[in-house]
N, C-alpha and C positions, 0 to 999 in steps of 0.2 A: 777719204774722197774717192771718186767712180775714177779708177786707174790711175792712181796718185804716179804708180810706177812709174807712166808713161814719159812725167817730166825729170828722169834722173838719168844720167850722162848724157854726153853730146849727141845731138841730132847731124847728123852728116850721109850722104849716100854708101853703101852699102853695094861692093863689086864684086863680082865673083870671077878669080883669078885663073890664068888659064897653067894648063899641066908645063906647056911650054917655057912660061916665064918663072915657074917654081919647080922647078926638074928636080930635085933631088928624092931621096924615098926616104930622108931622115933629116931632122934638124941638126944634124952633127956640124960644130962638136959640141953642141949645147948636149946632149941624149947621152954623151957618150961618159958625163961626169953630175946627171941630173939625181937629185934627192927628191922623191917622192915622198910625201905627206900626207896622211888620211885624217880628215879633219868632220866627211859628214859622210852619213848614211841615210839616203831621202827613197823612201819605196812610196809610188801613188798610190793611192787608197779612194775606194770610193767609201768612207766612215772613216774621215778623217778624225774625230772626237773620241769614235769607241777605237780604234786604235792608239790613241794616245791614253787615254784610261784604262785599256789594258797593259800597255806599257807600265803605266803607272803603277797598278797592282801587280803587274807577275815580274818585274826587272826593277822594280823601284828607280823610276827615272823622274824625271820633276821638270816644271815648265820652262821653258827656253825663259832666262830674265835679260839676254842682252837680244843688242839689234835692234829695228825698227827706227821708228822717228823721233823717239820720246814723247809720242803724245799716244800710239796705243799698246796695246798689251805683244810685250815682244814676243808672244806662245802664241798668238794667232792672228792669223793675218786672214784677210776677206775683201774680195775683190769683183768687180763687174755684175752689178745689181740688175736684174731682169725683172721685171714682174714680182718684185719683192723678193726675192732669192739672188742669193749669190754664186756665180759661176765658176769661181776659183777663191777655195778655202783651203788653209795650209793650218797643220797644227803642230807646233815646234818644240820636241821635247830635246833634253842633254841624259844622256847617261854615262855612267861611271865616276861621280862624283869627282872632287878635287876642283871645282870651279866649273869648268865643262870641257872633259877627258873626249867627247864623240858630241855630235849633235842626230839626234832621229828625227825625222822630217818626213810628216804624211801630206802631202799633196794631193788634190784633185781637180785636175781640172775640165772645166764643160766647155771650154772655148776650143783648145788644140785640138788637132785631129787624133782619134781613138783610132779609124777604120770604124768596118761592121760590128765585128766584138769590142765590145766596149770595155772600160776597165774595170766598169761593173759586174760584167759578163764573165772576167776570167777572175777575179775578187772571188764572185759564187762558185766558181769553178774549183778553186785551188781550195776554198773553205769546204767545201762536199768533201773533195779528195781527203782531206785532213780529220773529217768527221767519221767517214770510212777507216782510215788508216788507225784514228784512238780505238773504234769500237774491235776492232781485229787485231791490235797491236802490231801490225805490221807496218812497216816503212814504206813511205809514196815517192817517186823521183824527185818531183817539186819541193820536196821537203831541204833536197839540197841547197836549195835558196833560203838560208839562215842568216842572221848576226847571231854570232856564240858570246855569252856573258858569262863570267868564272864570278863564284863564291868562295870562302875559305870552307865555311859548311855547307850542304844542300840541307840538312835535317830541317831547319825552320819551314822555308820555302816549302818542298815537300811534304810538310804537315800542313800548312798554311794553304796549297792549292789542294789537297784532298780534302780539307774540310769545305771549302769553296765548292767542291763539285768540279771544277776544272780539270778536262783531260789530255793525258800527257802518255807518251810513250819513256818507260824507264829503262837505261840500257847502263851498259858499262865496260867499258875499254881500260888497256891496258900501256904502261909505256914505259920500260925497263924495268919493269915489275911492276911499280906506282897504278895502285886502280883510279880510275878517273869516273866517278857516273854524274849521268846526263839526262835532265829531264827536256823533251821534245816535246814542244807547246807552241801552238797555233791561233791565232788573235779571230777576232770576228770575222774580216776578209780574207783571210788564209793566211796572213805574214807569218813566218816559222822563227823561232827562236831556240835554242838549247841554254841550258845554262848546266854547268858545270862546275865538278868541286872533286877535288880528292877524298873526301868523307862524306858520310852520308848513315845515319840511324838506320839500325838495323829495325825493321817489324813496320818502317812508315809505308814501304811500298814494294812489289814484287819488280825485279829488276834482273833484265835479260843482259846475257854479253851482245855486243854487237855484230852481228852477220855480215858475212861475208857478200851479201847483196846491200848490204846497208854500207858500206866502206866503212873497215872501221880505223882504219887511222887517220879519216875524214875527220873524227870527229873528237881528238885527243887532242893534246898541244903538245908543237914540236918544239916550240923557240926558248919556252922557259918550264925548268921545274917548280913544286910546290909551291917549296920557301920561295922562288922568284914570286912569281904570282901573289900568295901568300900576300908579301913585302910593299906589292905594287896597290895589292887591294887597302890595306893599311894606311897607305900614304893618301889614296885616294879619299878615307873615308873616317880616319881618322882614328887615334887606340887601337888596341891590340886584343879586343873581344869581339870575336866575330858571330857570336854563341845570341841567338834569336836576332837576327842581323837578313834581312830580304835584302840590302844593297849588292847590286851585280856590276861589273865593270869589261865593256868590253875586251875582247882576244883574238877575234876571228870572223870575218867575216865570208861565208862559201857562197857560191855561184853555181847554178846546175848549167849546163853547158852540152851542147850538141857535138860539139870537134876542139877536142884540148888541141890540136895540131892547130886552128885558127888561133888561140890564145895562142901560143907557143909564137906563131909567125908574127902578130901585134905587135906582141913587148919586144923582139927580137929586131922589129922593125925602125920603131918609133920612138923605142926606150929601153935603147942594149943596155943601158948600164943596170939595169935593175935584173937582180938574178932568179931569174927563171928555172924551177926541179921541178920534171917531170919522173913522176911514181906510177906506182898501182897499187891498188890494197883492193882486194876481193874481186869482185865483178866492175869496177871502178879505174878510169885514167884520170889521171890527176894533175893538175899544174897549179902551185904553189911559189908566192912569192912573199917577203914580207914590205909594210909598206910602212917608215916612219912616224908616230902618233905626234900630228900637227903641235897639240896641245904639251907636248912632254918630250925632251932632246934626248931623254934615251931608253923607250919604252919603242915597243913594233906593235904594229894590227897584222895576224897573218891573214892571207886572203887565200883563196884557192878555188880553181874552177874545178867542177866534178862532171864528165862525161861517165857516168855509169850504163854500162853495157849490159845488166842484167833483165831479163824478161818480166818486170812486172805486170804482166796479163794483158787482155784487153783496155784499152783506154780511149775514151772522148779523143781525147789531145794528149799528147806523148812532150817531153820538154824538145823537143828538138821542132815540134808543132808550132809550140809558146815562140823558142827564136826566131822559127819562120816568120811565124806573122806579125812580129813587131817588126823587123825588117823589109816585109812588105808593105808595112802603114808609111818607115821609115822611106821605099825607094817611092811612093807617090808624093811624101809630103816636102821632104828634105834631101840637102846635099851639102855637098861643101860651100858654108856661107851663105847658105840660105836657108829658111824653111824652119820645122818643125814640129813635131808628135808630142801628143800627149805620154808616149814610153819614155820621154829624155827623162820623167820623171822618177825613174828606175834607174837612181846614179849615185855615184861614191863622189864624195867634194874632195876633190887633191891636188893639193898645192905644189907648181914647183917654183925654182928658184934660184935656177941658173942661168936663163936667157928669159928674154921677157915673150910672152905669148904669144907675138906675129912670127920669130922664128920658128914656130913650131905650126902654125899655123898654113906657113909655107907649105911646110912637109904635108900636112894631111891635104891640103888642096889639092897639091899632087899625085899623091897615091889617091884620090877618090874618098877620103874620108868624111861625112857629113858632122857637119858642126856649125855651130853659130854663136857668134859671138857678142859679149856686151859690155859697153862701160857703167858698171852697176853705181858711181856717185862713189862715197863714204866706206860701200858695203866693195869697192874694188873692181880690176878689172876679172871676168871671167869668159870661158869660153865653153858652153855645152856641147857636148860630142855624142857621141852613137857608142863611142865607147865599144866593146868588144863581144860579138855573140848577144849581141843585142841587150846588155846593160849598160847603162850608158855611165861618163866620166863628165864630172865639172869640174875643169882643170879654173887654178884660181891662180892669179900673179900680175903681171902687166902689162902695160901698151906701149911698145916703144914707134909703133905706127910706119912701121917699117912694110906692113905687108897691107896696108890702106891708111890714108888720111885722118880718117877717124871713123867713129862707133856709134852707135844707137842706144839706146838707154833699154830697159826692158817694159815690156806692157804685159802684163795679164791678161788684156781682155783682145788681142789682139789673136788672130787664127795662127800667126808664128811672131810672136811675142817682140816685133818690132811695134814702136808708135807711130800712129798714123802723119803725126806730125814730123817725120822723119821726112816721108814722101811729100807732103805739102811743099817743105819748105824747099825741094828742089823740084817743084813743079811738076808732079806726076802723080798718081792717084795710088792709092795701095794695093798692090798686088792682091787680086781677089784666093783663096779657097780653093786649089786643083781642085776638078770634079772626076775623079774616077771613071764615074759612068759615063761621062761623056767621049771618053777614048773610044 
């Protein structure tokens, strides 16, 4: 149905609270003993279909089977029909088998505010860059923006994308001796993936070490050795023959980033308990943290933001460009408890679950942080945020309505994803669309 969404969680007004009355710069002492959970990886896509069917072929990831309403198919969801076309289509894949270890999540929507560049606009953008960077085997900055997926072997994979034509950058890192190599592979909109394995067939592909402009401890794993890995891939996928096996299971996921010192002051600020290492490896600052795997009590996703300082040449748009101008769509459209862009769709799902959502909620009103919040029904309370250097966070947990009365359900088809019937029912019309140009 045309914005089914619309009618899930409570309809109630919607305030936006003042610095005065939520003064603190932390949700403490909820922050200060909070377990973080990484539960989804969702990048917007404008080919939301040929991204999830690449998924399919180079990660071996497979259709989202839960969620939804039980009447459509929980891998794709399609929303606000125009002219016979839909406005917002999402395609919902699970990787790292064991049930579903991650969820990947391509979004696109034509309803939220893009700005001028559109998502389509920097899709073709980062796909160029990446088409350039296979023909010259050289590393692109945006590249930094991966989910890393670990193999026991690369050999099949590796045989299996060279016979396909599909190109990859081959490199190979190092980590207390243990070689690690890594194929760097790029989807139809540009989304970057590496997958990785401690073996790898000799004679399938020519395989460079990784440079010192490429970060190479960017692109190792710190948290577990082989056999860990190995062990985890196993359990995920079942027996102990990994031998002509494409199943990959997430490890990592990096973030290219303009100021690791902004990252650094975020979690610092908002969620000291989580331990924050700041490195460097080659032309590269690094901020590294690891985040508890939602699906699994004692497995981690490491995450890591990469400010790489090295001169890759002339360019269009440089990443520190890309954060700018999401955060310019981000200061016309949205703010604390209001609003929203079509970028929130470039966000990690993470649960916590030490204080319920309005304590925290507090805090970001306070300090200025834009978010917006929902009572999503069945599917739980969530709160989208802006999240940090402009990728944004879907914190997931609950409502204890300590910081408003109550919440809005979500809409798709709405320009910042409240329902219209929110405003109806307390007597006021719905906030139209800023218009930029009209400033």
């Amino acid at each position: 149905a045309l914005c089914a969404a619309a009618a899930v969680g409570a309809v109630a007004r919607r305030t936006t609270a003042s610095a005065a009355l939520y003064g603190q710069a932390s949700a403490a002492p909820c922050t200060d003993v909070e377990k973080l959970e990484i539960s989804k990886y969702t990048i917007t896509s404008s080919q939301p279909t040929a991204d999830a069917a690449f998924a399919q072929r180079v990660l071996g990831s497979v259709d989202q089977s839960y969620g939804g309403d039980g009447s459509d198919d929980p891998a794709v969801y399609e929303d606000c029909l125009v002219d016979g076309k839909y406005k917002m289509r999402i395609r919902k894949q699970t990787i790292g088998g064991g049930g579903h270890t991650m969820d990947l999540h391509f979004p696109y929507s034509q309803v939220t505010p893009h700005g001028p560049l559109t998502v389509q606009y920097w899709d073709k953008y980062q796909a160029n860059l990446n088409k350039e960077s296979f023909a010259t085997d050289v590393f692109n900055p945006f590249m930094h923006y991966s989910l890393v997926m670990y193999t026991p072997d690369l050999s099949y994979i590796a045989r299996k994308l060279t016979n396909e034509g599909e190109p990859f950058l081959a490199r190979r890192g190092f980590v207390n001796g243990q070689a690690y190599y890594t194929l760097v592979v790029g989807s139809p909109t540009g989304k970057v993936y590496e997958i990785t394995s401690p073996r790898l067939d000799e004679g399938i592909v020519s395989v460079k070490d990784w440079s010192a402009a490429e970060c190479p401890a960017c692109h190792v794993p710190r948290t577990y050795n082989k056999d860990q890995l190995d062990a985890w891939w196993y359990d995920n996928f079942g027996g102990d023959n990994f031998v002509e096996r494409e199943e990959t299971t997430p490890i990592r996921v990096s973030i290219a980033v303009s100021s690791v010192d902004k990252v650094q002051r975020y979690w610092a600020t908002h969620f000291p308990a989580l331990e924050v290492s700041v490195w460097e490896s080659g032309t590269a600052k690094v901020a590294s943290a690891n985040f508890h795997l939602a699906s699994h009590d004692k497995m981690s996703i490491e995450l890591e933001w990469v400010e790489n300082g090295h001169d890759f040449g002339p360019m269009k748009h440089t990443v520190s460009d890309f954060v700018a101008y999401q955060e310019s769509v981000k200061e016309e459209y949205a703010g604390p408890n209001i609003g929203w862009t079509a970028w929130y769709d470039r966000h990690l799902g993470v649960a916590i679950t030490a204080c319920p959502l309005d304590e925290y909620m507090k805090a970001w009103d306070a300090a200025g942080v834009a978010f917006h919040a929902h009572a999503t029904g069945t599917l739980g309370d969530h709160a989208w945020t802006e999240g940090v250097e402009s990728f944004g966070i879907e914190f997931q947990g609950w409502f204890d309505y300590s910081y408003q009365s109550n919440y809005a359900g979500f809409d798709f088809c709405t320009w910042n994803t409240d329902p219209h019937e929110f405003y109806y029912t307390i007597g006021e019309d719905p906030p139209a669309k800023p218009d930029p140009s009209a400033e």
